[in-house]
Rosetta silent file (secondary structure, phi, psi, omega in degrees, C-alpha in Angstrom):
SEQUENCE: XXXXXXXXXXXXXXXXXXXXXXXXXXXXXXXXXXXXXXXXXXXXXXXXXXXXXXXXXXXXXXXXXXXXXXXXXXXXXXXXXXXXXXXXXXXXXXXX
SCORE:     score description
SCORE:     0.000 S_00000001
   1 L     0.000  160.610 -159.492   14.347   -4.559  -12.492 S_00000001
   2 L  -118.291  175.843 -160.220   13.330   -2.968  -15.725 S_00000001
   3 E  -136.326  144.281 -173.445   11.093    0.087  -16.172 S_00000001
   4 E   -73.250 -177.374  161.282    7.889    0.390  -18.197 S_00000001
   5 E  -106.752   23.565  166.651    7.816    2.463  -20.656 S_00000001
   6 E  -101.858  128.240 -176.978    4.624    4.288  -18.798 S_00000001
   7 E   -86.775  145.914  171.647    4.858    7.295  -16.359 S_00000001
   8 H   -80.863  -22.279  172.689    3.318    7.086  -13.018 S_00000001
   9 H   -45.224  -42.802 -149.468    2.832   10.933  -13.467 S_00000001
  10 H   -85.800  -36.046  171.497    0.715   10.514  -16.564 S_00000001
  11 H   -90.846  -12.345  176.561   -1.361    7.742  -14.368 S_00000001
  12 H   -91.833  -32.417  144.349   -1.883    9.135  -11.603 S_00000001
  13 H   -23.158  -99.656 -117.478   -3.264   12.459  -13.288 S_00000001
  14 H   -55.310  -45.971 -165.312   -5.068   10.838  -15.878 S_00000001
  15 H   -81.771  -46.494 -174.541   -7.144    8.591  -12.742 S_00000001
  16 H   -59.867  -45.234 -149.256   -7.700   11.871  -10.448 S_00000001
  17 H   -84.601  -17.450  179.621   -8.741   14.253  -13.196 S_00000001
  18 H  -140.653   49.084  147.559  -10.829   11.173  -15.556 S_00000001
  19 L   -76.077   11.372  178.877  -11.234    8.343  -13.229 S_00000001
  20 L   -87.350  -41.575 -145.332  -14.835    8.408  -13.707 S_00000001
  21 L  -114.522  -34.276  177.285  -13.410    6.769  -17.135 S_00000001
  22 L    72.048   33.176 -169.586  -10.449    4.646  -15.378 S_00000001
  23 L   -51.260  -25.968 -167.706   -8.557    6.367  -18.118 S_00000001
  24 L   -72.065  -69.137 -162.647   -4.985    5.910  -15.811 S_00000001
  25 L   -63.623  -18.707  157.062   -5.549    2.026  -15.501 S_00000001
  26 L   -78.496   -4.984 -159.478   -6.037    1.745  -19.089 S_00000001
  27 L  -108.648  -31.831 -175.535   -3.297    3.615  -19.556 S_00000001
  28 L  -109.566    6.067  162.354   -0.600    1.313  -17.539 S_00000001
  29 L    98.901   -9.580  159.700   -2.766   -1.589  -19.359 S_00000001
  30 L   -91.709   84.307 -147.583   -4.722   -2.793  -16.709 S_00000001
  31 H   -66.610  -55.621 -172.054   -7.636   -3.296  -18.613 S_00000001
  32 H   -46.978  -47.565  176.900   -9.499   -5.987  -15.831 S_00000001
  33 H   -52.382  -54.996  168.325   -8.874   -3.239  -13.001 S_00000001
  34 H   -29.936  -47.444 -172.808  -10.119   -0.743  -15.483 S_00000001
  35 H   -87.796   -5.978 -152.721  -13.086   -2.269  -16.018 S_00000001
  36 H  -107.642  -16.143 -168.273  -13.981   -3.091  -12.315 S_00000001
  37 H   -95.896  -58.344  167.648  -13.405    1.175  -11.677 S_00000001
  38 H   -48.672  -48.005  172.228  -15.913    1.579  -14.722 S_00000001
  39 H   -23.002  -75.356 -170.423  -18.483   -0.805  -12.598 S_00000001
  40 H   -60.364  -41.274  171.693  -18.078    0.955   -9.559 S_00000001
  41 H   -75.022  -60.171 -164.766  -18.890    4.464  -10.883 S_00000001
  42 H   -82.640   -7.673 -164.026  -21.021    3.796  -13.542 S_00000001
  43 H   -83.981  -23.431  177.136  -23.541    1.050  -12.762 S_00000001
  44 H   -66.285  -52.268  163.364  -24.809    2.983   -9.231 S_00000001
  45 H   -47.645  -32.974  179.457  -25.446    5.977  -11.743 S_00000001
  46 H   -73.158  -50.412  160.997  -27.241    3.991  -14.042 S_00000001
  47 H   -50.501  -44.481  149.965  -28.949    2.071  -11.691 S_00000001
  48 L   -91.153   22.424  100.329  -30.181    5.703  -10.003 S_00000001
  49 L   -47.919   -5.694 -178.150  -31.392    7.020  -13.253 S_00000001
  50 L  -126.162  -29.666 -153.913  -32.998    3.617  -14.035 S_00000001
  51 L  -139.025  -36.508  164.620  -34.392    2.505  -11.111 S_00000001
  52 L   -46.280   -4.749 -173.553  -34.308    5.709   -9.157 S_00000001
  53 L  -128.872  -10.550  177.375  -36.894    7.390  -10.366 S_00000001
  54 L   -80.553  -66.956 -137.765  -39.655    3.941  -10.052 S_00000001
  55 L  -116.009   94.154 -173.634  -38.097    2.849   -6.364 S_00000001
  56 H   -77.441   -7.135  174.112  -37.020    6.173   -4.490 S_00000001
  57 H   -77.477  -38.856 -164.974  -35.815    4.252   -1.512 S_00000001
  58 H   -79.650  -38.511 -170.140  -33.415    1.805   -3.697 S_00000001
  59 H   -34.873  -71.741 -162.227  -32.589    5.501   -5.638 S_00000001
  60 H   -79.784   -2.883 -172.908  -31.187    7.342   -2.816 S_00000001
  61 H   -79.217  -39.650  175.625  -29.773    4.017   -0.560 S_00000001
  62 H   -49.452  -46.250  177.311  -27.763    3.954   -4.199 S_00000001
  63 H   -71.824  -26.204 -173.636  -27.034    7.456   -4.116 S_00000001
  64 H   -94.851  -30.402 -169.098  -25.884    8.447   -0.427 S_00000001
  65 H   -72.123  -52.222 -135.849  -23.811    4.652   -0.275 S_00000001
  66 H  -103.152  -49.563  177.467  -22.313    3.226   -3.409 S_00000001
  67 H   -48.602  -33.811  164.161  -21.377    6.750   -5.524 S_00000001
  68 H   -66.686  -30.693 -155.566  -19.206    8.082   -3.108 S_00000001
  69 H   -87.392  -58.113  173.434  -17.859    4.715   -2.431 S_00000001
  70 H   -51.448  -42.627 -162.141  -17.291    4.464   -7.055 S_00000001
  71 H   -80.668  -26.058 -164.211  -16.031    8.068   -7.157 S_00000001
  72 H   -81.297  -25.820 -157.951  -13.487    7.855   -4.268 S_00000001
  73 H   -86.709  -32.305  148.234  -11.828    4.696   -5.291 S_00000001
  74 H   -79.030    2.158  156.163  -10.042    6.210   -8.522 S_00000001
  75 H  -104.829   -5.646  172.766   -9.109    9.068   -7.018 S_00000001
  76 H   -78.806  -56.833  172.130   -7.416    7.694   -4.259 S_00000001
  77 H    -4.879  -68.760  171.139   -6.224    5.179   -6.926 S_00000001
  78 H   -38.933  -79.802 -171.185   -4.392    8.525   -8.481 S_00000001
  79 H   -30.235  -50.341  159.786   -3.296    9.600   -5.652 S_00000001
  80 H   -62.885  -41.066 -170.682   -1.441    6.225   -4.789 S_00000001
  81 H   -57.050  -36.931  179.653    0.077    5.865   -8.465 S_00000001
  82 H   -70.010  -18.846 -179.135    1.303    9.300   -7.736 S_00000001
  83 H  -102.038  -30.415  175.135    2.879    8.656   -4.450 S_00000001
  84 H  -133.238   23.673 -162.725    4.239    5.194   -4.620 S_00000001
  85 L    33.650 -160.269  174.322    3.569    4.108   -8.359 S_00000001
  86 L  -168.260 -151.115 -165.882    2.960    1.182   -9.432 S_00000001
  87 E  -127.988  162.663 -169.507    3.320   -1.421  -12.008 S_00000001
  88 L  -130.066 -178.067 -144.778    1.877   -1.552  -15.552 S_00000001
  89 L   -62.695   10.856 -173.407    0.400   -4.789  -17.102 S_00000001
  90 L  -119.216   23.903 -168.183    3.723   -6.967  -17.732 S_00000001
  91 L    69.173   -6.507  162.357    5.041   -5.980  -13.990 S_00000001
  92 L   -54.944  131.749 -173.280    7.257   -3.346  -15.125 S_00000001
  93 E   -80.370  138.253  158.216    7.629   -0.076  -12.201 S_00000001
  94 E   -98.989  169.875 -164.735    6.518    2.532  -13.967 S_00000001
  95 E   -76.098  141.935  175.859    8.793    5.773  -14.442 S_00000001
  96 L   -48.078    0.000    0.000    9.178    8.779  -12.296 S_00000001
């Protein structure tokens, strides 16, 4: 099987320390994932800075549920690229 030319090192960094950004899955090219990791972090922020400060109920059900739930899911992300890799957007394993 052939090998990306993408490090799993370099993605699995990239998502713990700027997964807020989904910089790692943009990085092995998986731009759809990427974007669904932008969702999850930023629209609960937006949404309690937008809505959060009219509806203080919807603020904080946003704030204690769905931000922990956006922040944790690229850093575990990391964590897995780092432990078992993964594949980058043509199905190539990426490199040790």
């Amino acid at each position: 099987m052939p090998l990306s030319d993408k490090s799993r090192t370099v993605a699995g960094l990239l998502q713990i320390f700027l997964g807020g950004f989904a910089v790692g899955r943009f990085y092995t090219g998986h731009a759809g994932l990427a974007v669904g990791q932008l969702a999850a972090v930023w629209v609960p922020a937006l949404t309690l800075c937008c809505v959060g400060t009219l509806f203080s109920v919807v603020g904080g059900f946003v704030l204690w549920v769905f931000m922990p739930l956006g922040t944790l899911w690229p850093f575990i992300d990391g964590i897995v690229l780092l432990a078992r890799g993964g594949t980058d957007s043509q199905g190539r394993v990426l490199r040790g």
